[in-house]
N, C-alpha and C positions, 0 to 999 in steps of 0.2 A: 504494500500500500504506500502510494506518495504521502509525504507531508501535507499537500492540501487537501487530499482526501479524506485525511484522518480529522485535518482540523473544519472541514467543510461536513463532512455526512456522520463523523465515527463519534466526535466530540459531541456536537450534538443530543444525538438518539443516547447517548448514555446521560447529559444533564436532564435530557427527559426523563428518563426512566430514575434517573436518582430525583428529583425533585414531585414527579407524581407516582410512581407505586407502592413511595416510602412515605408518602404523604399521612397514613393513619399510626405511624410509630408515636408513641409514647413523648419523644423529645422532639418541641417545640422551644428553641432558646427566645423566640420572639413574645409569642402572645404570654398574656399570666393566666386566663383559664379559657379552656379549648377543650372541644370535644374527640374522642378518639375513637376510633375501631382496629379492634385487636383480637385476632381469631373469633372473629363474628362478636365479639361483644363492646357494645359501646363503654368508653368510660369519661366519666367530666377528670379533668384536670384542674388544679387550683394551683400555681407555681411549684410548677413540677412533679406534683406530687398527686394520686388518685384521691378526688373527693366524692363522698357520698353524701349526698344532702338529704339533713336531716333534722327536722326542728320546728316550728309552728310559723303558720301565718300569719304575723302582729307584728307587733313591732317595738312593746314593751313588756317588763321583767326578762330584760337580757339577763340579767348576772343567774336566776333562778333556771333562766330555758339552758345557759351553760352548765350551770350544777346537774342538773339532771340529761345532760346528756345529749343538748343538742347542740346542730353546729351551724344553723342559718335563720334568720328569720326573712318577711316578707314584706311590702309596701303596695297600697295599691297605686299611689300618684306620690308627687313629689313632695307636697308638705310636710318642709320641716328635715326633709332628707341630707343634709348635712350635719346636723345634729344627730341624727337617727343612724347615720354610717359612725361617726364619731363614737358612740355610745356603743356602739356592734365591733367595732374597733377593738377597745378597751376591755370588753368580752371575750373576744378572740372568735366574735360570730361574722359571718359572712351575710349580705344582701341582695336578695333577688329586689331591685328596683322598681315598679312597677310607674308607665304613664299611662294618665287615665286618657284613654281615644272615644272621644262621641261612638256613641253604637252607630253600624250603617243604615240603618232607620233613618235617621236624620238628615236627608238627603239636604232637603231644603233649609230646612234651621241651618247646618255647618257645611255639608261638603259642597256644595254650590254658593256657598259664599267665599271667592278666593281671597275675601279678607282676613275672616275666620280662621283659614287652611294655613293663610301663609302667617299669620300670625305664632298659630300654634307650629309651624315647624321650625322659626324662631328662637320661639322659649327652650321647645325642644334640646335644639342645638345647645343652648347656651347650658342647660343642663349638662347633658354630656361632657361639654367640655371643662365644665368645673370639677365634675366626678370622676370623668375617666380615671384620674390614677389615683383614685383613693384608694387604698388595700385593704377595705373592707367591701369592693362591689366584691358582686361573683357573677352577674349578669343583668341583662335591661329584659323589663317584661313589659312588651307592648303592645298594653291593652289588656283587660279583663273580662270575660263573656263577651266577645264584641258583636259575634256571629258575622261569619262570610257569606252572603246570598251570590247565585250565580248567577240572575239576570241581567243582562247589558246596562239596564237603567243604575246600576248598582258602579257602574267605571269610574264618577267621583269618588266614590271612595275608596277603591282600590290606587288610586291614582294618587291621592292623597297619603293611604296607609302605606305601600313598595316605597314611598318618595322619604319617608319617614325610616322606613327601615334600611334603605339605601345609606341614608344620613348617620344613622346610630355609626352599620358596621364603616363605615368612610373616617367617619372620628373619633369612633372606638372599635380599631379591630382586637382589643385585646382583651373584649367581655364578647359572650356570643348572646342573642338576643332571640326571646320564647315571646309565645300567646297563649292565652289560656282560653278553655269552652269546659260548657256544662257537659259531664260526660264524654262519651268518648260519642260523636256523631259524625257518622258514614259522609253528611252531607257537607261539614265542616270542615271535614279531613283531606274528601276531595275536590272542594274550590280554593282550597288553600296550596295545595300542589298544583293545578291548573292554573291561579292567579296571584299565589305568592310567595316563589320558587325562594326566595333569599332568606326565612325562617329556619335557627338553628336547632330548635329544638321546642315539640308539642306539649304543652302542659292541660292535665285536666284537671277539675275543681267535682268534684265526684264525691256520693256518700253511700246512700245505699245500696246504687248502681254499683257504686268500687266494687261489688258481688259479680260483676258479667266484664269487667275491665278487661282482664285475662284473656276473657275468652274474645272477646273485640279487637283486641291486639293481634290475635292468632288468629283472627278468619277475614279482617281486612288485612292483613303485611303484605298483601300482592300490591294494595292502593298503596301501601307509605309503610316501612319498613326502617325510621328512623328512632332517636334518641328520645325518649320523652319523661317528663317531671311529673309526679300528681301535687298540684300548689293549693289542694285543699282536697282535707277527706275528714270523715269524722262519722258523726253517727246518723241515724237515716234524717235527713232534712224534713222540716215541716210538710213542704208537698208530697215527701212519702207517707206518711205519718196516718195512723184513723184519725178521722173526726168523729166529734160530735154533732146532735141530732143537729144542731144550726151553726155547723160549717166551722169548727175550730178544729184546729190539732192538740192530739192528748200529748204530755210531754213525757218521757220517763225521767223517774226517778235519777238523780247523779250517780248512785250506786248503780243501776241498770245499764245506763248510757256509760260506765268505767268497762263493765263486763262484755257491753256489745263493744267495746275498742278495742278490748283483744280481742275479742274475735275478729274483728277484721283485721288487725296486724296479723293474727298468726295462719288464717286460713283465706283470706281475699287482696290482699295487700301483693302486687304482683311482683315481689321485690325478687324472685327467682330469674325475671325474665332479663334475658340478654341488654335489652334495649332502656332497661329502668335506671335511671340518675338516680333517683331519692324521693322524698317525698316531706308534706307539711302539714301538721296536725291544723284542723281550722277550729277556733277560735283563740291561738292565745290570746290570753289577757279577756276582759271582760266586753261584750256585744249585745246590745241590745236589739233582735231580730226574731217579730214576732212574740216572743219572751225577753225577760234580760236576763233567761239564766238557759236557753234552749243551746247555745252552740258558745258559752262563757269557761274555758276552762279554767280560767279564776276568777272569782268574782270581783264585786265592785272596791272591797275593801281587800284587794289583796290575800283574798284567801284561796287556797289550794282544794279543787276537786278532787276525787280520787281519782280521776282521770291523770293529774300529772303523776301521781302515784305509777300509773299504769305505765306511763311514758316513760318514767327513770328502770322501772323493771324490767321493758322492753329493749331500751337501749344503751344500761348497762348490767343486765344482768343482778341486779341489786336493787332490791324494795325499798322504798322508803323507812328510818326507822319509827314515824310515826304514821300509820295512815290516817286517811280521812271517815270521819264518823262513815258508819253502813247504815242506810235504811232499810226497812223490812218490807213496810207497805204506808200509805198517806191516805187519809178514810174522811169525808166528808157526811159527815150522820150517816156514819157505818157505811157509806157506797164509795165504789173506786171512780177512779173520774169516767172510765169507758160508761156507765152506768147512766150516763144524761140528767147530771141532777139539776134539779128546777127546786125554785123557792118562791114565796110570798116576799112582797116589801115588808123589809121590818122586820121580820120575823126572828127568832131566836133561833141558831144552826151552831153545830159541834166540830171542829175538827180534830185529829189525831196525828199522829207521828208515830212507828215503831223502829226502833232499831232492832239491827240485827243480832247486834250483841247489847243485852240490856246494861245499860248505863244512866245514872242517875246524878254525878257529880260531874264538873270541870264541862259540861257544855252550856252552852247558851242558843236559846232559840227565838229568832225573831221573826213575828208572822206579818203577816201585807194579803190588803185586795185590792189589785188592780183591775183598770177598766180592760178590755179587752180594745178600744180604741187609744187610739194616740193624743199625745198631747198636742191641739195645735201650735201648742208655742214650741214644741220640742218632741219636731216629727220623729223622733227615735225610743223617746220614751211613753208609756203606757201611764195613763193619769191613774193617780194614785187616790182611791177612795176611804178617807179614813174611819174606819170603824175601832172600836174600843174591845180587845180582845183581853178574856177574866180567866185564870192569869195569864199576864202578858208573855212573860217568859215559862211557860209549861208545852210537856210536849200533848197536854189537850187541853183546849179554850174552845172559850162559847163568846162567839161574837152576832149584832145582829144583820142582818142581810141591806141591802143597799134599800135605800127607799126608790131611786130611779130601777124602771124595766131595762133589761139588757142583757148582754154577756160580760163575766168576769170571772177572775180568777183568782182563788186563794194562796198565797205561797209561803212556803215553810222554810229558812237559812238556819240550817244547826252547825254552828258553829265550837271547835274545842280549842283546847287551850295549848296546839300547835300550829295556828297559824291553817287549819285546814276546814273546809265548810261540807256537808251534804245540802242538796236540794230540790226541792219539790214542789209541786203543786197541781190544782184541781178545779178545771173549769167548771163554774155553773150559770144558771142563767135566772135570775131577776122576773118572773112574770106580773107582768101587768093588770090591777086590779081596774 
């Protein structure tokens, strides 16, 4: 072979073949976290090193989500995200980023207004470029439920979202950037390969369904065959839930909802599979949704469900050494909540609390009736109806019934004297004289 052949055809086909077949090795000296495939199985990288993510979706009580074992939290927009990586920092937790994107609905409110668009891709930017190298991202999540439609009338926003994502990886190639959807959907999965090739990796927000995930994975991988996160899972969501006779969800008990979390970690949780990064318990920290204690794994005063209990068990092998009070059952004049209990205004009504292990000393219990409506002033919280409950702190009081017709619910925080709460409660309904 001549010299020029070698440096014209030979050199070549070899920096090809070094530069793309070696492309899913382990060592990337450029990016700080990257995704990899390696004898068929994906892995996230975090500076060098293989990470598994694993931690809740919140974005407060870092120092507590690291005691017990985890290693990322979650955002869903940017408020306050400097402080919020700073704090995750100082943790040693990593952050999945989250910018909130208009749903594609919105055709005409945001993606046909190119003021709106260009606006938001802007701020955008100017985010990124503040955050890029802070060493607590671990990647940008863009967008939450946003859903992808595949009708033509639907190109603003496609046009707007690619341009957005074009942007992140251009000025940060050294985070890779996810979206998230309710469950795992066929339809979502593939307009998003047909219209938005440049997406590193599929995250689902999943509860009950997390039970058919597995198997969704393995009967679409001919449609999409890549890397993906669950960035919320937890216990069956209100919309799966019974209702009662006029249309509420029954809640379980916090003992119940601890025991339905393993079982989803240990039998639906699809962490076997090749293609799973990690996953995020949803609700750290306390939410008001629906309830303000249905998806709270701590509540408002900083207390521990059993559910973190559950979390530090699972993800290091080691119980907590105090757990959280166990309930047995919550009886409203002797009925469970499936039961549809109906009252008179006014009336005199009994409720209970059993534990599992009876205990009589070092807890404290605090009862509430809320309305089953929202506070206008404070669309997140449920107006608070106060009735006088004899005695206040007992695990059984007689309190009297609302004088307005309606739905409501009674709720029970038993609280011990390690910083840990059970909780419960029992919808009824107020009828009108």
């Amino acid at each position: 072979m001549t010299p020029d052949y070698l440096r014209t055809r030979v050199l070549p086909l070899c920096l090809f073949f070094l530069l793309f077949c070696n492309c899913n090795k382990a060592v990337d000296p450029v990016r700080k976290v990257w995704v990899a495939r390696e004898k068929g199985k994906y892995i996230l990288y975090r500076n060098g090193a293989p990470f598994l993510v694993r931690g809740g979706s919140g974005y407060t009580y870092m120092e507590r989500l690291k005691a017990i074992g985890g290693n990322t939290i979650r955002t869903w927009d940017t408020t306050g995200l400097g402080a919020i990586l700073d704090e995750a920092a100082a943790n040693g937790l990593a952050v999945i980023a989250g910018f909130y994107v208009p749903e594609s609905k919105y055709l005409d409110y945001f993606y046909r207004n190119q003021q709106k668009v260009d606006s938001q891709y802007a701020a955008f930017r100017e985010v990124v470029r503040r955050y890029r190298s802070h060493p607590a991202l671990l990647m940008w999540c863009l967008g939450n439920e946003v859903d992808f439609p595949f009708r033509a009338s639907y190109n603003k926003f496609y046009d707007a979202y690619n341009k957005l994502l074009d942007m992140i990886h251009t000025e940060d190639p050294d985070h890779p950037v996810t979206t998230t959807m309710v469950n795992y959907q066929f339809r979502n999965v593939m307009n998003i390969r047909l219209k938005v090739p440049g997406l590193d990796i599929l995250s689902f927000n999943t509860f009950g369904d997390l039970k058919h995930l597995a198997r969704n994975l393995t009967s679409f991988s001919w449609l999409w065959n890549g890397p993906f996160l669950i960035t919320e899972w937890g216990i069956f969501s209100p919309q799966e839930s019974k209702l009662t006779a006029w249309g509420v969800p029954i809640e379980p008990t916090s003992t119940i909802k601890a025991g339905l979390y393993r079982e989803f970690y240990t039998k639906d949780l699809p962490a076997d599979n090749p293609r799973f990064l990690g996953a995020l318990t949803f609700y750290w920290g306390q939410k008001e949704e629906v309830t303000p204690t249905w998806y709270s794994i701590i509540d408002e005063n900083g207390a521990a469900t059993a559910i973190v209990g559950e979390m530090q068990a699972m993800w290091t092998d080691s119980a907590p050494k105090h757990k959280a009070p166990e309930l047995e059952v919550m009886l409203l004049n002797g009925r469970k909540a499936a039961d549809n209990i109906l009252m008179q205004p006014g009336t005199l009504q009994t409720a209970q609390v059993s534990m599992k292990i009876p205990v009589t000393k070092g807890l404290r219990i605090v009862w509430k009736v809320l309305d089953e409506d929202f506070d206008p002033q404070n669309s997140n919280h449920p107006i608070e109806r106060k009735v006088d409950t004899t005695p206040r702190d007992s695990f059984r009081i007689t309190f009297r019934a609302p004088e307005k017709e309606g739905p409501y619910r009674i709720y029970s925080w038993i609280y011990d004297d390690y910083g840990n709460v059970a909780t419960a409660n029992i919808p009824f309904y107020v009828v009108g004289t």
